[in-house]
MOPAC internal coordinates of N, CA, C and O (Angstrom, degrees):
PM7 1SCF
backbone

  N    0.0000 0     0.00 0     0.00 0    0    0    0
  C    1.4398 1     0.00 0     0.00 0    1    0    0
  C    1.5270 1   108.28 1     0.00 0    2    1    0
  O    1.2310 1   117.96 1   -40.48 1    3    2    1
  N    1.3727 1   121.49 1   139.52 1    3    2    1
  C    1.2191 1   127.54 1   175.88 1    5    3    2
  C    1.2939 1   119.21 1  -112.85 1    6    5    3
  O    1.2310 1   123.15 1   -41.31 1    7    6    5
  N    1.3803 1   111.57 1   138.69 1    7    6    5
  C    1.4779 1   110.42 1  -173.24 1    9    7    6
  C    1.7050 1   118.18 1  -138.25 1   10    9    7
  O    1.2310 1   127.97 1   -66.61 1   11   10    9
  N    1.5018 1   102.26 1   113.39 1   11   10    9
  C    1.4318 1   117.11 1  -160.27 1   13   11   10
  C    1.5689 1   104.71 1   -73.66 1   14   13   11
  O    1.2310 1   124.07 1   -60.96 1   15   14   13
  N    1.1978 1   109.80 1   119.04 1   15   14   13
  C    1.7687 1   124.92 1   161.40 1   17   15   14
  C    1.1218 1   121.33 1   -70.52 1   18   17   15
  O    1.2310 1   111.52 1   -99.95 1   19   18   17
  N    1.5051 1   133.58 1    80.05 1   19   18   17
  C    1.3063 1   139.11 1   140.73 1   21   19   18
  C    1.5711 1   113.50 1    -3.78 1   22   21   19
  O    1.2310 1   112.67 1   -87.28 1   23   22   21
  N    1.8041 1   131.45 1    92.72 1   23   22   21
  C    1.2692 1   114.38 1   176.52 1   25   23   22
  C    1.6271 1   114.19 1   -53.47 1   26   25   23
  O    1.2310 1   115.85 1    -2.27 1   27   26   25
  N    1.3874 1   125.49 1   177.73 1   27   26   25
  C    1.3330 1   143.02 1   173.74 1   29   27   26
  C    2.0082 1    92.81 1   -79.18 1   30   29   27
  O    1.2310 1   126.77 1   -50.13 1   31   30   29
  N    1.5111 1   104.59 1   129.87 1   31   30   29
  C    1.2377 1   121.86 1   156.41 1   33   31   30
  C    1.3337 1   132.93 1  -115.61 1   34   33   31
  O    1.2310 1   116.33 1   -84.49 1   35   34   33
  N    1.9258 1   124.58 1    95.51 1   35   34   33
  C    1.1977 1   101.07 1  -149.03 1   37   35   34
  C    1.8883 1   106.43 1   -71.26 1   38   37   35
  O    1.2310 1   118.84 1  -179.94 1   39   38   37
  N    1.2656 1   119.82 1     0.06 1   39   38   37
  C    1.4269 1   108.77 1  -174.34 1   41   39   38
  C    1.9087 1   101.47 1   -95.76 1   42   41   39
  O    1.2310 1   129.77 1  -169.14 1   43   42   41
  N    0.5905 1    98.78 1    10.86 1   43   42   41
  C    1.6290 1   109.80 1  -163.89 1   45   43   42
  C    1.6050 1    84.16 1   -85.91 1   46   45   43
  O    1.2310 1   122.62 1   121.14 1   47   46   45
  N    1.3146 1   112.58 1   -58.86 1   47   46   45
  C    1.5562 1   135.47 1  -153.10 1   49   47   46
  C    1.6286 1    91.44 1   -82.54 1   50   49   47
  O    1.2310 1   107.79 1   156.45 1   51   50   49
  N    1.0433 1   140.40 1   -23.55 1   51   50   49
  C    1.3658 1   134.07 1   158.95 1   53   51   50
  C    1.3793 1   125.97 1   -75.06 1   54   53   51
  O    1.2310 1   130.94 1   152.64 1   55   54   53
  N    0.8889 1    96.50 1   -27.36 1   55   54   53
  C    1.6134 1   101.24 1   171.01 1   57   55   54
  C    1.3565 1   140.61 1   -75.34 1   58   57   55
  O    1.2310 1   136.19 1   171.51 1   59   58   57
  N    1.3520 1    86.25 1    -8.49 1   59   58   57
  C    1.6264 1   107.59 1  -170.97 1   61   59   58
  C    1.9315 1   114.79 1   -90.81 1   62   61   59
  O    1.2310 1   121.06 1  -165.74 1   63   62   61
  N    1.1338 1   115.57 1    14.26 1   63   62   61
  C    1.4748 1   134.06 1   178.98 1   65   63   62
  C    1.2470 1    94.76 1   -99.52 1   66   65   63
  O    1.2310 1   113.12 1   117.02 1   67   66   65
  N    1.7123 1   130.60 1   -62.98 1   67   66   65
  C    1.6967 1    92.05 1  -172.11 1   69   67   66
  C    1.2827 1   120.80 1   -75.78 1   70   69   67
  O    1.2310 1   111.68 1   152.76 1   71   70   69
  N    1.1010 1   133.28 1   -27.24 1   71   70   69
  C    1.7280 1   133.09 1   165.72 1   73   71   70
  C    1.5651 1   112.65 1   -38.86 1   74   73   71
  O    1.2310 1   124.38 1   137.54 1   75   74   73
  N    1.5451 1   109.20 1   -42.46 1   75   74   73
  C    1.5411 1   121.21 1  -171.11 1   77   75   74
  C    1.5597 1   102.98 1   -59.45 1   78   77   75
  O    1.2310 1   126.93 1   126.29 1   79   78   77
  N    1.3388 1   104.28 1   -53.71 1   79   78   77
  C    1.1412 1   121.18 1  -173.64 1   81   79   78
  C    1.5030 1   129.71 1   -54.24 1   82   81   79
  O    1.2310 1   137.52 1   122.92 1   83   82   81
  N    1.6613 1    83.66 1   -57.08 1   83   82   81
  C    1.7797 1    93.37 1   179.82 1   85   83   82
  C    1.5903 1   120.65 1   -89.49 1   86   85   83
  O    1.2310 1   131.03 1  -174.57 1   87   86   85
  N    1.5405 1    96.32 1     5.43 1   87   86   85
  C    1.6381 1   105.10 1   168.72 1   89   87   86
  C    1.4922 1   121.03 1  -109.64 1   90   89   87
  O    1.2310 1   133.77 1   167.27 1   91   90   89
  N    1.7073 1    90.99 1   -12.73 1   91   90   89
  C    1.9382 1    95.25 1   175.65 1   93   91   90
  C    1.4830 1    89.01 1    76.38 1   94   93   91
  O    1.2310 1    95.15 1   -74.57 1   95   94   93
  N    1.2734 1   161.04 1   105.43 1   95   94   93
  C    1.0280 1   157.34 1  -107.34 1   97   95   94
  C    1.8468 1   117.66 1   130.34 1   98   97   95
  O    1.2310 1   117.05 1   -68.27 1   99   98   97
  N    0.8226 1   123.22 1   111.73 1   99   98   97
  C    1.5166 1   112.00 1   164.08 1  101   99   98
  C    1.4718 1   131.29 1   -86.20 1  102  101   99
  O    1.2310 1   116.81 1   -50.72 1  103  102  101
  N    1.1633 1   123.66 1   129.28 1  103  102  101
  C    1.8506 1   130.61 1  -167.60 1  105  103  102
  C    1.6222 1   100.34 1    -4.96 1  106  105  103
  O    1.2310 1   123.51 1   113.06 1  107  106  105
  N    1.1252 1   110.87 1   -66.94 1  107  106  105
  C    1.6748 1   150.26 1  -171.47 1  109  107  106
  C    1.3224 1    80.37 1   -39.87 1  110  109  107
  O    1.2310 1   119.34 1    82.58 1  111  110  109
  N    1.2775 1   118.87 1   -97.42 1  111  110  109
  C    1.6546 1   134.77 1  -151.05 1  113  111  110
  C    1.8605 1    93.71 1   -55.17 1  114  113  111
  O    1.2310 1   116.36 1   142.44 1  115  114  113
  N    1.6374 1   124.52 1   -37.56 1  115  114  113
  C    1.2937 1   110.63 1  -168.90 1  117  115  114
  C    1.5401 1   102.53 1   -79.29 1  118  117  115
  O    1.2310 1   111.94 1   166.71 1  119  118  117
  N    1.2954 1   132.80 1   -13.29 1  119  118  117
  C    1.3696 1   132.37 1  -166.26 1  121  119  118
  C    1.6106 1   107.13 1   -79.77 1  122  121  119
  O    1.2310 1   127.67 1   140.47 1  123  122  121
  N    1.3319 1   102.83 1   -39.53 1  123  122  121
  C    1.8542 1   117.33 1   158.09 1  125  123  122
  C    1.0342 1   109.19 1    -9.57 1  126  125  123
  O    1.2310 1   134.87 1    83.88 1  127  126  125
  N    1.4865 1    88.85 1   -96.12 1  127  126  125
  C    1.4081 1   132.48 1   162.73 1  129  127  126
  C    1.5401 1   125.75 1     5.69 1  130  129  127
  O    1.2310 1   134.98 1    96.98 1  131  130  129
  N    1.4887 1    88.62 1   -83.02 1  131  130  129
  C    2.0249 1   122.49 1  -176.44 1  133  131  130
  C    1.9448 1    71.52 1   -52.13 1  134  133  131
  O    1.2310 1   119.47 1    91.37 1  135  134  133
  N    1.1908 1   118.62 1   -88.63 1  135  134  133
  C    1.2343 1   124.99 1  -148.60 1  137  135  134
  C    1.4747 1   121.36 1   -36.06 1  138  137  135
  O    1.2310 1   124.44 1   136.76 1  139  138  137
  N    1.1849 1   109.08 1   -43.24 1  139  138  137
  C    1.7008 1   139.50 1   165.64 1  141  139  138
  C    1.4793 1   127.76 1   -21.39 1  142  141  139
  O    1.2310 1   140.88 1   125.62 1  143  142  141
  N    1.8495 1    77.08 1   -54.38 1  143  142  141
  C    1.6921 1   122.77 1  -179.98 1  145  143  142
  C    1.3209 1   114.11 1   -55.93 1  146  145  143
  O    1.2310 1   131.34 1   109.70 1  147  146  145
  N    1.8488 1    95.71 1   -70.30 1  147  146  145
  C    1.4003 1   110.64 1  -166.41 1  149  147  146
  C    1.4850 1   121.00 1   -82.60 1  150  149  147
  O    1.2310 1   119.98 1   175.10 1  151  150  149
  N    1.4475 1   117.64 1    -4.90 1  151  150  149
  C    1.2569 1   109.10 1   156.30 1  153  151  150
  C    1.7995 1   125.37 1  -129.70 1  154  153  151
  O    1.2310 1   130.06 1  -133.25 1  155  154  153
  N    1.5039 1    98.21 1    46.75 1  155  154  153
  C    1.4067 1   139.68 1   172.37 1  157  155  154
  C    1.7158 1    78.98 1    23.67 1  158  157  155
  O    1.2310 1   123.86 1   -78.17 1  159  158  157
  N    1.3446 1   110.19 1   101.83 1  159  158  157
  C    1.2728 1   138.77 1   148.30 1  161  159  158
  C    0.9964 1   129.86 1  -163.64 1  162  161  159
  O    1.2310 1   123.66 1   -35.49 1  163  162  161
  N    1.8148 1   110.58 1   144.51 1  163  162  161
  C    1.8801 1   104.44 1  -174.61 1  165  163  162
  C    1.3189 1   122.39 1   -42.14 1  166  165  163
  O    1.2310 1   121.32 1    -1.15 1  167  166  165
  N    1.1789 1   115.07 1   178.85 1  167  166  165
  C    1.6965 1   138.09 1  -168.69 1  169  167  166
  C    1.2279 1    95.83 1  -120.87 1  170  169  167
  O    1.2310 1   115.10 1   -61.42 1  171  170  169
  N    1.5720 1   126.90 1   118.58 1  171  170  169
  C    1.3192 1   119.68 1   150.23 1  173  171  170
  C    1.6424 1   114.42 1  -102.12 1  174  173  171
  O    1.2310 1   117.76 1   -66.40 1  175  174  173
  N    1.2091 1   121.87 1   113.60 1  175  174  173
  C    1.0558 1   127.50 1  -164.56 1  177  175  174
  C    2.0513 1   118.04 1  -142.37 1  178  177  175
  O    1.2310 1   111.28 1   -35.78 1  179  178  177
  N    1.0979 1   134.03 1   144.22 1  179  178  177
  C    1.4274 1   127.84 1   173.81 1  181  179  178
  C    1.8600 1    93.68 1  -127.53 1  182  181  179
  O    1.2310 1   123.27 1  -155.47 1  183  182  181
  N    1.1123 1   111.34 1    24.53 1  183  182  181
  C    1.5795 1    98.79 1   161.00 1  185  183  182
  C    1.0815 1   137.00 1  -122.05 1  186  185  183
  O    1.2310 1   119.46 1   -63.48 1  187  186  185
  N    1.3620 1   118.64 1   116.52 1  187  186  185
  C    1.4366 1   136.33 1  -152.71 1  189  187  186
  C    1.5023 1   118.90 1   -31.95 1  190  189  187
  O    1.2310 1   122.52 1   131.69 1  191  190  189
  N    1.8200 1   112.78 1   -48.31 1  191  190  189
  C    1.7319 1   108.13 1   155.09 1  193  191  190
  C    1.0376 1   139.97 1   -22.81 1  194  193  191
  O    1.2310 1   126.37 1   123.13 1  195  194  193
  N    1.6761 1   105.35 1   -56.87 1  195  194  193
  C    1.3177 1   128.44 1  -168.43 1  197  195  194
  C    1.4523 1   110.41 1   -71.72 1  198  197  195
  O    1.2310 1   132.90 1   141.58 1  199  198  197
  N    1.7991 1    92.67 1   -38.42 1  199  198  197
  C    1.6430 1    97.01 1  -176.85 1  201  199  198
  C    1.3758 1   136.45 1   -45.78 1  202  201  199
  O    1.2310 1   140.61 1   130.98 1  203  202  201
  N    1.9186 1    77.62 1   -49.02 1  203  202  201
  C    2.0362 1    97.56 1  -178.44 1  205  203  202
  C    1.5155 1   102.81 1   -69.25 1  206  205  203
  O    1.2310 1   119.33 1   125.47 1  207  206  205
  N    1.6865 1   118.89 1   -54.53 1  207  206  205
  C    1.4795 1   132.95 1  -170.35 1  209  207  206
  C    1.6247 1   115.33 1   -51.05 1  210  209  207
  O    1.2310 1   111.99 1   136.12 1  211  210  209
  N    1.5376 1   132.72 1   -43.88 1  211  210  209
  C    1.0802 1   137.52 1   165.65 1  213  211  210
  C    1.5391 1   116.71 1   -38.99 1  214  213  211
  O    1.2310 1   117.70 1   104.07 1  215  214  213
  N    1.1323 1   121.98 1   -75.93 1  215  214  213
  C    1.5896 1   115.33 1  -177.70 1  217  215  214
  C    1.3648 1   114.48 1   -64.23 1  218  217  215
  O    1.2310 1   124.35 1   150.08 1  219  218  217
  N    1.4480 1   109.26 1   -29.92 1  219  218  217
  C    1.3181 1    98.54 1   164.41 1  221  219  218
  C    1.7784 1   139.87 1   -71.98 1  222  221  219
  O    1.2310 1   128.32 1  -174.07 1  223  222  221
  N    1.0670 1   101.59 1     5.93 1  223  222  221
  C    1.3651 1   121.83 1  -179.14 1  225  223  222
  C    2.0669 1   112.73 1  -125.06 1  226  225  223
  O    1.2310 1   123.98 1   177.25 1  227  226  225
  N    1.2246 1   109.97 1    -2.75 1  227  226  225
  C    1.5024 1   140.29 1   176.05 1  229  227  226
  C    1.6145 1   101.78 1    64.03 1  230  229  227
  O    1.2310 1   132.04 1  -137.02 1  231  230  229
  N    1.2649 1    94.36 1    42.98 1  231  230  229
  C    1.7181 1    97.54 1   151.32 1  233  231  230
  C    1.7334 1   123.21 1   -84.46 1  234  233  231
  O    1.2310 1   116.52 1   -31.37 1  235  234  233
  N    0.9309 1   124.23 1   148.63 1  235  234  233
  C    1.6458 1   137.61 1  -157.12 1  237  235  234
  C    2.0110 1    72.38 1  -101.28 1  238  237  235
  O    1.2310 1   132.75 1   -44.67 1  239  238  237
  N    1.4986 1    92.97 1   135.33 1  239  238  237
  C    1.3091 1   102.94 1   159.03 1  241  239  238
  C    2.1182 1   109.02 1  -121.39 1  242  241  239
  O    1.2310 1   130.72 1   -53.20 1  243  242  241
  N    1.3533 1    96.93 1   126.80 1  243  242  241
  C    1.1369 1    86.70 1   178.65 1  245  243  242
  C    2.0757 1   122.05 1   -67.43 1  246  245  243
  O    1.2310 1   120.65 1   -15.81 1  247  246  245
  N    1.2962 1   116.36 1   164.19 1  247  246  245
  C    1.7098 1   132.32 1   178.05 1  249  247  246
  C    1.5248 1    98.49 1   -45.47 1  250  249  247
  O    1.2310 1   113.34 1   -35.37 1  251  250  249
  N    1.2740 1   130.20 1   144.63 1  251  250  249
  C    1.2601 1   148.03 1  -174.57 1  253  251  250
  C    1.7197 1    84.62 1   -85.01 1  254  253  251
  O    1.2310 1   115.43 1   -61.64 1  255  254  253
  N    1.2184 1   126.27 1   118.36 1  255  254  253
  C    1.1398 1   109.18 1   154.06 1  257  255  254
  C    1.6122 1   149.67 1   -71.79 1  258  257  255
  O    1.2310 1   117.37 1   -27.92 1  259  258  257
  N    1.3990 1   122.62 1   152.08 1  259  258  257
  C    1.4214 1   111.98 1  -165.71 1  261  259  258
  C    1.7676 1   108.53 1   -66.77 1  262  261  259
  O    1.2310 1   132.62 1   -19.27 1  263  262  261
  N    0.8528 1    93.23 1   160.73 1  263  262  261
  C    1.6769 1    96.39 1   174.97 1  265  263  262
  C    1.7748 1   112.45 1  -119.67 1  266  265  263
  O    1.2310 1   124.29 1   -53.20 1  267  266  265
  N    0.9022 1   109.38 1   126.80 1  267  266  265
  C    1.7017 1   114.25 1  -173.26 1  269  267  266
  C    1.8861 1    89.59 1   -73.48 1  270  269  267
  O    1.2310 1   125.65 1   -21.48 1  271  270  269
  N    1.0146 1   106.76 1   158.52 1  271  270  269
  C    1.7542 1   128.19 1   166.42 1  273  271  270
  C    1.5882 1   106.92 1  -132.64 1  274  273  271
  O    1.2310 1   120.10 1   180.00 1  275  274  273

């Protein structure tokens, strides 16, 4: 399995305060996010921030998955 490393962007990483901010969001949860964005792929996520903030920013959130019992 291969797994692609996103380099460090220092403007990327600045940017991520007003989103944080104006989404109520933590660095963490907005960096998701930014990332989500910029290489237009779903969000797998179960946290309620992300939940509301994703479509609202036209991130694809991926299907809650089923859970076997």
């Amino acid at each position: 399995m291969l797994i692609d490393v996103d380099p460090p962007d220092g403007s990327a990483i600045l940017r991520l305060s007003y989103p944080a901010r104006e989404r109520q969001l933590t660095a963490y949860d907005a960096a998701f996010l930014e990332l989500a964005k910029r290489l237009n792929l779903p969000l797998a996520t179960a946290d309620k921030g992300l939940l509301r903030a994703a479509p609202e920013t036209g991130v694809q959130l991926l299907p809650k998955p089923a859970i076997a019992v």
